[in-house]
N, C-alpha and C positions, 0 to 999 in steps of 0.2 A: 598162203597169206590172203587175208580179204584183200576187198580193195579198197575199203575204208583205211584200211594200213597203208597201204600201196600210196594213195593216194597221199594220205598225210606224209609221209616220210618222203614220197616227191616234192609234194609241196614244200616241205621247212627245210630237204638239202638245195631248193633252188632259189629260195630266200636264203640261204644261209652263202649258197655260190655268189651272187649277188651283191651282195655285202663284200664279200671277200674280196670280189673284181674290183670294187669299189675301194679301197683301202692299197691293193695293189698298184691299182692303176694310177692311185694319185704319187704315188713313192718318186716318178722325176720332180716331182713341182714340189715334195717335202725335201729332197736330198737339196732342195738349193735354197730354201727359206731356215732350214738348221742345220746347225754344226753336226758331226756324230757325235761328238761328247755330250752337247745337252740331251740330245735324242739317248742317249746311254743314260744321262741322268732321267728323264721320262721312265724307260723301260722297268730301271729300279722301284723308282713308283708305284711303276703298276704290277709289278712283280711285291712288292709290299702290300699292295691294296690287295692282291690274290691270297697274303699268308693271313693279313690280318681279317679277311669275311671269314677264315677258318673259325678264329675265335669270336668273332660278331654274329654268335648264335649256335656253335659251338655246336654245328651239323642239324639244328633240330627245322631248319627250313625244309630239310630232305623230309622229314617225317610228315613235316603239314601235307603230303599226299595220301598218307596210306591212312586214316582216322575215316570210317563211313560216318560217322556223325560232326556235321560241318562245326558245331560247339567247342569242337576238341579242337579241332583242326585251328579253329580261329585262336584258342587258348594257347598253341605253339607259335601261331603268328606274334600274337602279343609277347610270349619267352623270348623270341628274338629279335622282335625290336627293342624289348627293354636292355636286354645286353647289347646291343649294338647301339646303342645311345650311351650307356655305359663307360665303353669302349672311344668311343665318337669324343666322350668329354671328356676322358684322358690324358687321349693323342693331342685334343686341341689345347689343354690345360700344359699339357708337359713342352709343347712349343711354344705357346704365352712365355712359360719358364724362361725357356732356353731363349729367346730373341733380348729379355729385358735383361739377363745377364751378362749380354755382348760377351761369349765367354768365345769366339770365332771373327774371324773378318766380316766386314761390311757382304761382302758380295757371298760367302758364304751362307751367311744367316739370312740372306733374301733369298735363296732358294731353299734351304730349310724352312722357311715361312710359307712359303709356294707348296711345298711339298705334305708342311705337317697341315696346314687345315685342308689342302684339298685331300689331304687322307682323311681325316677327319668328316669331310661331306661326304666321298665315295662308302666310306664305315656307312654312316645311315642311309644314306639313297641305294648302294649296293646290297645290303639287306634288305629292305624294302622290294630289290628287283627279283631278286631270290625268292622270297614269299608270294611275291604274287605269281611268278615262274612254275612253281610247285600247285598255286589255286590253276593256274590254266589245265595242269596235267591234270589233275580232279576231273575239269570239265569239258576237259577234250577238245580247247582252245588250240591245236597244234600251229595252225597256221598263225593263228597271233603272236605265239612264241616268235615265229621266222617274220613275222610282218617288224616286232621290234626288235629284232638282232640286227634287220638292214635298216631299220631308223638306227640303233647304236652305231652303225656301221659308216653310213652316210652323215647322221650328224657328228660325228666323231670328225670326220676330213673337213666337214664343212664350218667346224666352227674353231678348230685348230687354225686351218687357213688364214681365218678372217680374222680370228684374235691376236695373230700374227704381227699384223700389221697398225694392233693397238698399245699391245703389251710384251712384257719380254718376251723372248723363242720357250722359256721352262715353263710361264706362266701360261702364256698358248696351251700346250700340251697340256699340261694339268686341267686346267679350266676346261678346255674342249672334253677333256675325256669324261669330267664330271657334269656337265653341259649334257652331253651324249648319256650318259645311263641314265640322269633325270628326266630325259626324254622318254627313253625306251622304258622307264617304269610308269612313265604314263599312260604308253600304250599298253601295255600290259594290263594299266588299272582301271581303263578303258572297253578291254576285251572281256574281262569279267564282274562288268559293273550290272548288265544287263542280269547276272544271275543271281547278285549279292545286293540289290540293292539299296537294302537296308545296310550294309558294312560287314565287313569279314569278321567283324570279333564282336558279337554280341554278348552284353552283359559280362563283362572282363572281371574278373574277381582274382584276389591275390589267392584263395586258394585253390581255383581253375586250373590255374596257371601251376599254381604249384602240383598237382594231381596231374596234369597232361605230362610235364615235365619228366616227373615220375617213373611211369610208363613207358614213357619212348627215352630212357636213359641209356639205351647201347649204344643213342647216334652220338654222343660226347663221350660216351666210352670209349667202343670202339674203333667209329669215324673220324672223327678227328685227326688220330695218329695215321691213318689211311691218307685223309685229304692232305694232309705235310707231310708226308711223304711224295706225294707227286708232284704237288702245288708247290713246295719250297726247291725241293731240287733245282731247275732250270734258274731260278731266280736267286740262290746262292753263289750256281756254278756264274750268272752275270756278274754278281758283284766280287767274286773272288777273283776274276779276269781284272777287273776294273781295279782291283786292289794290288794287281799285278804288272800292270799291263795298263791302266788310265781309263776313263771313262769314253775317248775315244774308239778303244778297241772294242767294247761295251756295245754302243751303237752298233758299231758292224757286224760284230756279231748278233745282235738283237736282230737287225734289221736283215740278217741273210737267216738266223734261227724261224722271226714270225714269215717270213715269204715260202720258205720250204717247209715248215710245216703247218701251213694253209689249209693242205688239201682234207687233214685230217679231221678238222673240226667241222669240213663239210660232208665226209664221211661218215664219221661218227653220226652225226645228224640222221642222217638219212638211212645208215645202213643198222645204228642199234638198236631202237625200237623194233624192226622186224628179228633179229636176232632175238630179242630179250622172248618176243611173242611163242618164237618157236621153242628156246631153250625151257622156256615155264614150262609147257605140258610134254614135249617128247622125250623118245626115252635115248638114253645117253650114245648108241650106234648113230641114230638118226642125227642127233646135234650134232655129232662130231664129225658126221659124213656133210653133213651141209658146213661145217667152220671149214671146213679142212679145204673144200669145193670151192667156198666163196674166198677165201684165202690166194689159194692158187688162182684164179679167176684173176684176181686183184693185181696178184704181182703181174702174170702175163700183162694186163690191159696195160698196166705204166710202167712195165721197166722199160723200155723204149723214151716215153717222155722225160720218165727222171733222168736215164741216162744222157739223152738229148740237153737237159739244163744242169745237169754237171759240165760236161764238155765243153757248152757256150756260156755258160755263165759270167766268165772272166772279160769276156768281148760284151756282155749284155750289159753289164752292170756298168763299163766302162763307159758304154754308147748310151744310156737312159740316165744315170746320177751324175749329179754334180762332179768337177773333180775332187773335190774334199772327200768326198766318199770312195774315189780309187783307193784299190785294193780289198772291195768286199765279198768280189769274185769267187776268193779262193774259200772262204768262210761257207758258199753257196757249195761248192764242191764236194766240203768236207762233211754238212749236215747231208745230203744229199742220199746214201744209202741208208742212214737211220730212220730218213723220212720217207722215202722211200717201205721202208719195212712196219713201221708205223701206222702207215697210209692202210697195209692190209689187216693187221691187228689190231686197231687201236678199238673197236668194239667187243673183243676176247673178254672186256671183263665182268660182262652180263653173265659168262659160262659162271663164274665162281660167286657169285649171287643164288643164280637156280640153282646149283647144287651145293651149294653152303659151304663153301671154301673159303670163305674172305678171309681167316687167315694168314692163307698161303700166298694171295693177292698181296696183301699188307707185306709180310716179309721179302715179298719179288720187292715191293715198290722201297721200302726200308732198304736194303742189301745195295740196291740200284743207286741210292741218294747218298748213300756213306760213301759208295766205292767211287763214283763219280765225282762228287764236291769234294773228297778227299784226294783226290789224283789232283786233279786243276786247283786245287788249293798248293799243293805241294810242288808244280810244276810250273806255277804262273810267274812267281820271280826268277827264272832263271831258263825254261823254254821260250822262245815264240809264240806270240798267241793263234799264228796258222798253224803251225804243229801240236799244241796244244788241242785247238780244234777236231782235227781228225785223229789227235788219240781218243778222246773224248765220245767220237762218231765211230772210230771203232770197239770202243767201249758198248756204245750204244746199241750196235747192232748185236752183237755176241748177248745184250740184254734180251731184244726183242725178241731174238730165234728162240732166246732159252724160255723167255714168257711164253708162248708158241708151245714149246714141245710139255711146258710144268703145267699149263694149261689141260693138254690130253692126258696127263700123269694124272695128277688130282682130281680132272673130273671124271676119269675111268674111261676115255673117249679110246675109240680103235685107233693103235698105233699106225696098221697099215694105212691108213688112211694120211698120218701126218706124214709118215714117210714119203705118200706119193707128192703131196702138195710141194714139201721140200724138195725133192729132187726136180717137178719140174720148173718151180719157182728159180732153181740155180741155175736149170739149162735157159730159162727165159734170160735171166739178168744177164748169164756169160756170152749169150749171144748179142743181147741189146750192147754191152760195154764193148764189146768184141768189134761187132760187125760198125756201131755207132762211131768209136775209132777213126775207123777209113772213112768213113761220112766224113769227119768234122775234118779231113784234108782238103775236102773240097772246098775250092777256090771264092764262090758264089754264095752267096747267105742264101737267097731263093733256092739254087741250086741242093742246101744241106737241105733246109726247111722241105723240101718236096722227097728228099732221100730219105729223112727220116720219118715221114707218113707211110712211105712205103717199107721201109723196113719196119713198121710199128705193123702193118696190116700182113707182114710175111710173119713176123713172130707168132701172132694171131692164128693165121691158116697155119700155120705149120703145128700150134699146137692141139688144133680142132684135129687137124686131119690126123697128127701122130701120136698124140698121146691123150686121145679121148674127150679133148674140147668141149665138141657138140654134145655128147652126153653128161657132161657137167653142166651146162648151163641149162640144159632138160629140166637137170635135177634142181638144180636151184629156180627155175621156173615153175614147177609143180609144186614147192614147197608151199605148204596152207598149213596156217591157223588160226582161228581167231582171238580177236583182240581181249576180249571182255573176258575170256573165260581165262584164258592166259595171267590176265592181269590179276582175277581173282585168288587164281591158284598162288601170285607172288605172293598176294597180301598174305595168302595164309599162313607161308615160309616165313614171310615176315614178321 
């Protein structure tokens, strides 16, 4: 890889780490300014705000990268902000409706009011941050990208907090969150103002737009039913809990779901650009010897830490949240192996891009979303929602392994290879849950904390020395390619 890559994908997973500490780190001082049930009501929200940018442009933000003539590019910006305004005056039309019919209680219809316009802002300001998200990738803005995820990230705590203390706990949350992306698309429209100066959409014509449209018609074809698929799942299985189970169980589980699977979106960040680079031009041995490597790599480095906040999690969350928030402990437990597996896979789905499999991608993600929101639908009135939880996580897992192995299937990658990744990935984790165990008898919290550094670094040496470590991460160190010509060869797939 160059190190123009190197570089940038250091750069935005440590904006992106950042951000993330930031939103962690405030969760005691949020566990005791809100309920879990309003914070359940939030999550729904933004679990709503994630379904509905699916149809507020109907994937074709994704496209404004790949157009070499900025004209076009600009022409799909304007497609989707016309539909995302669209959209925008609907949602806020169809709550005008619903508040003047009082057809709900008083207290009801005030967070419907909270909820349906600040959906209504996030529709247009969320498209907005999309489009110019896609002008950065054009212009190789990377770091701008990570400069406004930790303004999202940071004005997000910071103005939730403080509107706290003006407005209700829902209207906080909503506002802050739409507060925070309107920010972060300014930095964004800030970082490519210097190349655009005249404006991104010059000369806008209805039948531009219509011609660009045209053209890049697979991304509402095809995408769409991809991005709901993964985008609605997680934010069904919320609301089908909460349908089950209350809007309190909703929070906790939200709030033990976004903390465990944190590490992945700073993963992703950092680690799929380089992936995407390699998978564009190598040939399918090589991709699959470097997934398989960095795979394994992955799980060794963190089965020890995840195992570590499965086992204490029940004391952590105890000793940092509020008490209204005991019992979120065991939620952390039960996400904890999916995130976990996640954590190494969650960039696999470049492999089915460069080799033109999004199909098979789509039916993983489709198959996943029936079988899961259909379980927890059917279980939520009559299990527990901690038992519920870890059937659900062990659902999850048996998903990731099998995306994992449909991965090397489909893209023709050496089996030998996944085999060896699996097998030592199971010896890492049996030893981390194993030997992690007997840590967590120990008496002393310093006392675990310094056991489990050291058994993270025996896991480590034991894997270098016994099952070929040091030449995995050789290989994953040698790996080069460049950015530009990689990128070239997508457009041309594309």
């Amino acid at each position: 890889m160059t190190a123009s890559v190197v570089s940038r994908a250091a750069g935005l997973g440590a904006l992106s780490a950042a951000g993330q500490l930031i939103i962690i780190g405030s969760l005691p001082t949020y566990s005791r300014l809100f309920d879990p049930g309003t914070y359940g009501e939030y999550l729904i929200f933004v679990g709503a705000a994630a379904v509905v940018s699916v149809f507020a442009g109907v994937r074709y933000d994704s496209a404004i990268v790949l157009p070499r003539n900025d004209r076009i590019a600009g022409m799909l910006t304007a497609v989707v902000m016309a539909i995302a305004l669209l959209v925008a005056t609907l949602i806020a039309g169809a709550t005008l409706v619903s508040g003047s019919i009082a057809w709900a209680p008083a207290r009801w219809l005030a967070g419907e009011q909270e909820i349906g316009y600040g959906l209504a802002a996030a529709t247009v300001i969320g498209a907005a941050q999309r489009c110019l998200s896609s002008w950065c990738i054009r212009g190789g803005h990377f770091l701008s990208m990570g400069f406004g995820l930790f303004v999202f990230c940071l004005i997000t705590v910071v103005a939730q907090l403080t509107l706290v203390h003006m407005t209700g706990q829902l209207a906080a949350l909503v506002w802050g969150y739409v507060c925070a992306l309107a920010l972060q698309t300014v930095c964004l429209a800030a970082a490519i103002r210097r190349d655009h100066g005249g404006g991104l959409i010059p000369r806008v014509t209805g039948r531009g737009m219509k011609i660009a449209a045209y053209k890049y018609r697979r991304f509402p074809t095809y995408m769409v039913g991809y991005a709901l698929a993964s985008s609605v799942r997680d934010r069904l299985i919320q609301i089908m809990l909460g349908i089950g189970a209350g809007a309190a169980v909703v929070g906790r589980f939200g709030l033990a779901y976004r903390v465990s699977f944190a590490p992945n979106s700073l993963i992703y960040s950092a680690v799929s650009p380089i992936f995407f680079s390699i998978a564009s031009r190598g040939t399918r041995s090589s991709v699959g010897r470097f997934a398989a490597s960095l795979v394994e790599a992955t799980v060794v480095a963190l089965a020890v830490p995840y195992a570590a906040f499965a086992l204490e999690a029940p004391a952590l969350t105890d000793g940092l949240l509020a008490d209204k928030w005991h019992g979120t402990g065991p939620f952390f437990q039960a996400l904890a192996g999916p995130a976990l597996l996640l954590a190494a896979t969650c960039w696999l789905d470049r492999a089915f891009d460069c080799f033109r499999r999004q199909r098979v991608a789509f039916c993983l993600e489709a198959a996943f979303t029936l079988v899961s929101v259909g379980l927890v639908a059917f279980l939520s009135r009559e299990v527990d929602a901690i038992y519920i939880a870890w059937i659900y996580g062990t659902v999850a897992v048996v998903y990731y392994w099998t995306y994992f192995l449909v991965t090397f299937v489909a893209c023709e990658f050496p089996l030998a290879d996944f085999r060896r990744a699996c097998l030592t990935g199971a010896l890492a984790i049996i030893a981390a849950v194993g030997l992690g165990g007997v840590v967590h008898q120990m008496p002393s919290v310093s006392a675990r904390f310094a056991a489990y550094l050291l058994l993270m670094a025996l896991v480590i040496v034991a894997w270098m020395r016994l099952r070929g470590g040091a030449d995995t991460i050789r290989l994953l160190m040698r790996s080069r390619v460049g950015m530009q010509e990689a990128e070239g060869l997508a457009n041309a797939q594309l």
